[in-house]
HTML snippet that shows the backbone in 3Dmol.js (N, CA, C, O; Angstrom):
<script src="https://3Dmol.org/build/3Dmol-min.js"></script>
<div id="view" style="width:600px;height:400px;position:relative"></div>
<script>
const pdb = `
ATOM      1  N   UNK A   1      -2.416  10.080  -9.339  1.00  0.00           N
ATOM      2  CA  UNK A   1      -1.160   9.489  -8.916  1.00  0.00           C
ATOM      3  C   UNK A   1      -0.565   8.719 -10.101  1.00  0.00           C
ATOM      4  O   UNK A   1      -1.260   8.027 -10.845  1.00  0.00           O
ATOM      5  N   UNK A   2       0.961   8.901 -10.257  1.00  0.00           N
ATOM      6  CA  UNK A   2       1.420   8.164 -11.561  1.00  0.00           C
ATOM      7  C   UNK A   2       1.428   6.476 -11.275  1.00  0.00           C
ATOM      8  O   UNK A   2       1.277   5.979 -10.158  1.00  0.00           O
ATOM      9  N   UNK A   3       1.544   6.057 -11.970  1.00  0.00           N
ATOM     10  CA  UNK A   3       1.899   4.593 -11.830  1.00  0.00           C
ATOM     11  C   UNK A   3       2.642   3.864 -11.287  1.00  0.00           C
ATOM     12  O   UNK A   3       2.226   2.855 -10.718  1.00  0.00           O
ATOM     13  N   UNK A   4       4.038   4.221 -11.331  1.00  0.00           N
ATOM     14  CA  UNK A   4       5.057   4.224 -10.850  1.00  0.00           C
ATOM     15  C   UNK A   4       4.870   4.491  -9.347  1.00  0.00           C
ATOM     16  O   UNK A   4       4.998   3.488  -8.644  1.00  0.00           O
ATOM     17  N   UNK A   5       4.546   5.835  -8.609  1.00  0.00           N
ATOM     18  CA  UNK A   5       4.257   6.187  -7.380  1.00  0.00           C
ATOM     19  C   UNK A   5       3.458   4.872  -6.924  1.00  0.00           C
ATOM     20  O   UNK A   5       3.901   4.054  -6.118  1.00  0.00           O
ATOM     21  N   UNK A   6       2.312   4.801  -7.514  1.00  0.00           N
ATOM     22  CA  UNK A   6       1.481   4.050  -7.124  1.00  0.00           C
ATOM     23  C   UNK A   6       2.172   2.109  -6.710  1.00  0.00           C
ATOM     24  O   UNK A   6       1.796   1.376  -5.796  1.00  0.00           O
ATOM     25  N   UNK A   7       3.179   1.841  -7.738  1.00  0.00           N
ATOM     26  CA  UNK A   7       3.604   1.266  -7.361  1.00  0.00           C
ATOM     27  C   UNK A   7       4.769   0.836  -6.371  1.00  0.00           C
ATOM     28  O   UNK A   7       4.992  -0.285  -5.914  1.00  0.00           O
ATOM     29  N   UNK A   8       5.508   2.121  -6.143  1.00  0.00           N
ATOM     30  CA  UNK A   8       6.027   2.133  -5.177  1.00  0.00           C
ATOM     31  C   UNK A   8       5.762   2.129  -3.761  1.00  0.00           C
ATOM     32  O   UNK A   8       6.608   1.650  -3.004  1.00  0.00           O
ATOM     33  N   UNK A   9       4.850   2.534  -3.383  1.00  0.00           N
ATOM     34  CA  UNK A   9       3.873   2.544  -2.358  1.00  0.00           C
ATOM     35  C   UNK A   9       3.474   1.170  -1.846  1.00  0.00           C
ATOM     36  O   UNK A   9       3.597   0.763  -0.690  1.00  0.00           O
ATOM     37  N   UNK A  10       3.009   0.564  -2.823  1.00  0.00           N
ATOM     38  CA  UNK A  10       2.702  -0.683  -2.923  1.00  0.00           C
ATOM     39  C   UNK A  10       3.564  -1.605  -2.204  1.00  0.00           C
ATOM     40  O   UNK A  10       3.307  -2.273  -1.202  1.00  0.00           O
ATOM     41  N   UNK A  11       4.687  -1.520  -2.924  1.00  0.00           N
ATOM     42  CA  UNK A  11       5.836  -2.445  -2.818  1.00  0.00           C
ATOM     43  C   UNK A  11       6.444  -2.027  -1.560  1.00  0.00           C
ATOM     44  O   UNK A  11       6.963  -2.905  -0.871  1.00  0.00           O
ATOM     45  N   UNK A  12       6.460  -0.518  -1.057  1.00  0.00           N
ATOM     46  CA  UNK A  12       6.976  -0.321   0.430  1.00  0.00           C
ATOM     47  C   UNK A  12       6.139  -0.879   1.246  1.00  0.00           C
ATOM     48  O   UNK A  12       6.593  -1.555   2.169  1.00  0.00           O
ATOM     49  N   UNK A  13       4.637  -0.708   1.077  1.00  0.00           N
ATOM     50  CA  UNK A  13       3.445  -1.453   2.373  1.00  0.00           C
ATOM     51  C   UNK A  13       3.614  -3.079   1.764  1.00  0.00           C
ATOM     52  O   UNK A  13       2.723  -3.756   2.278  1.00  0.00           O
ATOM     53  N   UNK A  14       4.051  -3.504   1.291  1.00  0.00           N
ATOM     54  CA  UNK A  14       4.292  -5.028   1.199  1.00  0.00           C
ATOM     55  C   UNK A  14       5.707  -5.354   1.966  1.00  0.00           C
ATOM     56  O   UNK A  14       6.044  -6.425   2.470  1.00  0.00           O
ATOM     57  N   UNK A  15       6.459  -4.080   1.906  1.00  0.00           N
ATOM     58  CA  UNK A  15       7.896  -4.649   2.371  1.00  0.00           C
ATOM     59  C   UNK A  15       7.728  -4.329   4.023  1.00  0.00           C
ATOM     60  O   UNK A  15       8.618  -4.781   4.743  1.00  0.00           O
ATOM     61  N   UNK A  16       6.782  -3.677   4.569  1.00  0.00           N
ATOM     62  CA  UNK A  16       6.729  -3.562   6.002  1.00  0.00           C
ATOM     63  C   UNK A  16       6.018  -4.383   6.218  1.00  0.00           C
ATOM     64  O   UNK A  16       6.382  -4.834   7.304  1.00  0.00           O
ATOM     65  N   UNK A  17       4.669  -5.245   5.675  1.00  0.00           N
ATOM     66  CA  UNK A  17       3.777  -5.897   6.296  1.00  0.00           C
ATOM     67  C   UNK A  17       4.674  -7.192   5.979  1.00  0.00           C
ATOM     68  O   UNK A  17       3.885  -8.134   6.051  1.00  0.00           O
ATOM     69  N   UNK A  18       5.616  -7.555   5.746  1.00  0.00           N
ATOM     70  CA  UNK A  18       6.243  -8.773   5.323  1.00  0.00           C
ATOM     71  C   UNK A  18       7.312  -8.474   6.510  1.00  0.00           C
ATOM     72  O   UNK A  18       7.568  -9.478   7.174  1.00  0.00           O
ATOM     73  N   UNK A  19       7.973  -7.311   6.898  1.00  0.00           N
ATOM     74  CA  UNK A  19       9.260  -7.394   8.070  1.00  0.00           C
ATOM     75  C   UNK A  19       8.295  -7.274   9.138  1.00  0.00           C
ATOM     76  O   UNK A  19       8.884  -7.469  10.201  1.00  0.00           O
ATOM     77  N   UNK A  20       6.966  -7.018   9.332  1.00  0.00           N
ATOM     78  CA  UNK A  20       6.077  -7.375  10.511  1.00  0.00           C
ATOM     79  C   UNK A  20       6.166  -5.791  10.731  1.00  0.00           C
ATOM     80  O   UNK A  20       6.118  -5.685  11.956  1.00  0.00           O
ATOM     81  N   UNK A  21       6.264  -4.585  10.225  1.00  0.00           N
ATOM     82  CA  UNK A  21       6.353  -3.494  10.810  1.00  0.00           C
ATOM     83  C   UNK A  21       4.625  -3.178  11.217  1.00  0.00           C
ATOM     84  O   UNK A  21       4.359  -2.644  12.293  1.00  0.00           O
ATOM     85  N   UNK A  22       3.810  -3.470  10.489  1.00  0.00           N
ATOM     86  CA  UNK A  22       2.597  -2.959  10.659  1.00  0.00           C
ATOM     87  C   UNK A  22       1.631  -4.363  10.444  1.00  0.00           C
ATOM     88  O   UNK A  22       2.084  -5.254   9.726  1.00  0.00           O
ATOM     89  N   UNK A  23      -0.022  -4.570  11.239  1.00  0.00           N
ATOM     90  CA  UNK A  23      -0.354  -5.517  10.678  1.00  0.00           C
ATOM     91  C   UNK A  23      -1.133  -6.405   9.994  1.00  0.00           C
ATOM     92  O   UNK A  23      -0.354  -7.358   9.964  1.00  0.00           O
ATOM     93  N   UNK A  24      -1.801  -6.658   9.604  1.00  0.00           N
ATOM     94  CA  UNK A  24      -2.876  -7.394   8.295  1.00  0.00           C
ATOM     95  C   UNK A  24      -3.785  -6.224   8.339  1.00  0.00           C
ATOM     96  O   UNK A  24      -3.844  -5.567   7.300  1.00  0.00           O
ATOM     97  N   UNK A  25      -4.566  -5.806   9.432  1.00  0.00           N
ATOM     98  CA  UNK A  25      -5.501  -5.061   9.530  1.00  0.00           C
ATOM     99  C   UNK A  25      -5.317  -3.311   8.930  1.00  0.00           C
ATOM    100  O   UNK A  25      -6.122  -2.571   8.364  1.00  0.00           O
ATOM    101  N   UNK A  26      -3.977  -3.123   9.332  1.00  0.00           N
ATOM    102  CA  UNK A  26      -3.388  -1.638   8.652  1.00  0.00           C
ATOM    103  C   UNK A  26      -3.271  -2.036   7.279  1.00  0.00           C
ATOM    104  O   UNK A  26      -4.116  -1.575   6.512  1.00  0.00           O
ATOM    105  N   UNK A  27      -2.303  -2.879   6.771  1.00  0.00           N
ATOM    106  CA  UNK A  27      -2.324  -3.119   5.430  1.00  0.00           C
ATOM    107  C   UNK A  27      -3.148  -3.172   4.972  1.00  0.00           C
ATOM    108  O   UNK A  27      -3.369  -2.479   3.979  1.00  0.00           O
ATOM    109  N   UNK A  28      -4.247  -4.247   5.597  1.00  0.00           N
ATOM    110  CA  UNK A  28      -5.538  -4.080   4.029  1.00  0.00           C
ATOM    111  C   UNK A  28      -6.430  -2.297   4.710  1.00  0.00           C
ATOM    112  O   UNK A  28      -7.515  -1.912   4.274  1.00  0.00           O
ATOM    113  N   UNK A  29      -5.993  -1.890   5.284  1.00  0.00           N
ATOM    114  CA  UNK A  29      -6.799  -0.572   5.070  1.00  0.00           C
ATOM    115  C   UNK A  29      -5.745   0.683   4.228  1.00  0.00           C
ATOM    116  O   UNK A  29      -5.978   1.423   3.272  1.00  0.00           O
ATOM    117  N   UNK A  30      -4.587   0.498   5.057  1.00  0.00           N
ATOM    118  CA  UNK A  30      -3.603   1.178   3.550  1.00  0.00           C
ATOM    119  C   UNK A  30      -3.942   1.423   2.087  1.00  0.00           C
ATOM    120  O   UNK A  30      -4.230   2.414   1.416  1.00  0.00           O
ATOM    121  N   UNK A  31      -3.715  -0.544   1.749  1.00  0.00           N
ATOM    122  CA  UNK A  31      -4.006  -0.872   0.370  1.00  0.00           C
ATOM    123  C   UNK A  31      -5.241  -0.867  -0.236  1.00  0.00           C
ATOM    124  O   UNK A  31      -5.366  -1.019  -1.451  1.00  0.00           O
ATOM    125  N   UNK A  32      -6.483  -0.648   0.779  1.00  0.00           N
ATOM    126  CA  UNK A  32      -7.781   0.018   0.192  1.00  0.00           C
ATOM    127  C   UNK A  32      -7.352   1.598  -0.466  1.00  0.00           C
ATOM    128  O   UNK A  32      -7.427   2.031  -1.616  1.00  0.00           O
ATOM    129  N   UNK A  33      -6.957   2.118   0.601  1.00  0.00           N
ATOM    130  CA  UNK A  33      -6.523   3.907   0.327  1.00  0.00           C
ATOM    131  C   UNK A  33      -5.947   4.130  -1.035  1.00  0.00           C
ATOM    132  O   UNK A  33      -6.245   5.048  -1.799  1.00  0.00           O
ATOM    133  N   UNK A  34      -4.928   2.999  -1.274  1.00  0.00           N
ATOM    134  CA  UNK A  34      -4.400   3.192  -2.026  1.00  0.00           C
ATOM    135  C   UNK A  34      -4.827   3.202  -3.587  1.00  0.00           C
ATOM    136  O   UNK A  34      -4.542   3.945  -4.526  1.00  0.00           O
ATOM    137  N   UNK A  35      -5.812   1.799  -3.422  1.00  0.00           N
ATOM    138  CA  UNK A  35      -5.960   1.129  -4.716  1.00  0.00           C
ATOM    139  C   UNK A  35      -7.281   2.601  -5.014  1.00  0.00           C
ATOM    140  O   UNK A  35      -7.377   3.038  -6.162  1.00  0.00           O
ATOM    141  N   UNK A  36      -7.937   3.046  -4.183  1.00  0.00           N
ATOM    142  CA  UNK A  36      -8.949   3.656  -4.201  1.00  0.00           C
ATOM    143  C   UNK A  36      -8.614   5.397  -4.868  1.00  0.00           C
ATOM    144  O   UNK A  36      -9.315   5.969  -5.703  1.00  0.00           O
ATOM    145  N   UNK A  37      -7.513   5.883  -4.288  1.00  0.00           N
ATOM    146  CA  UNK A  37      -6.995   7.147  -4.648  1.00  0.00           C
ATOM    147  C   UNK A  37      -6.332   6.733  -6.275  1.00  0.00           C
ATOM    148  O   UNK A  37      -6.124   7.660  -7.058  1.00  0.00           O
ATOM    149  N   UNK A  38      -6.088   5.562  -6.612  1.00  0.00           N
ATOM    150  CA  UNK A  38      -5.260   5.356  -7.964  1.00  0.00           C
ATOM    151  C   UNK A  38      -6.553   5.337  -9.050  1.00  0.00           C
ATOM    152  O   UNK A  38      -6.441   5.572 -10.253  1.00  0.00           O
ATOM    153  N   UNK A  39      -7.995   4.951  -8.239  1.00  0.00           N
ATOM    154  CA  UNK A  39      -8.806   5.248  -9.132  1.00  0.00           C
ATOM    155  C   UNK A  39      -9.621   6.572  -9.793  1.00  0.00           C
ATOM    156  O   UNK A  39     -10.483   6.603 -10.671  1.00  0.00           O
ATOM    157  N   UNK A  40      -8.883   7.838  -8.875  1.00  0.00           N
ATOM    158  CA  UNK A  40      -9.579   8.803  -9.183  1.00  0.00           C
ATOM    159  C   UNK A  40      -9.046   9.842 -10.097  1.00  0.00           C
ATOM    160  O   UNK A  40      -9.742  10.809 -10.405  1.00  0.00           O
TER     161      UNK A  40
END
`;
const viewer = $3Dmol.createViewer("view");
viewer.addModel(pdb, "pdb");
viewer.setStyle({}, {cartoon: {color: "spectrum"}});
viewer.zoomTo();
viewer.render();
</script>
């Protein structure tokens, strides 16, 4: 995944868990997925 992607992603699951769309518990499993697929 590029960097960029990676950070976009980011910044969208921060901008829903901040308007309350989804909640602590989805996010930090999201942002596991995420940080985890950016390592491979």
């Amino acid at each position: 995944m590029e960097r960029e992607e990676l950070q976009a992603q980011i910044d969208e699951l921060m901008r829903q868990y901040g308007a309350g769309e989804i909640d602590g518990e989805t996010y930090q499993r999201r942002m596991m997925e995420l940080t985890s697929s950016a390592r491979e």
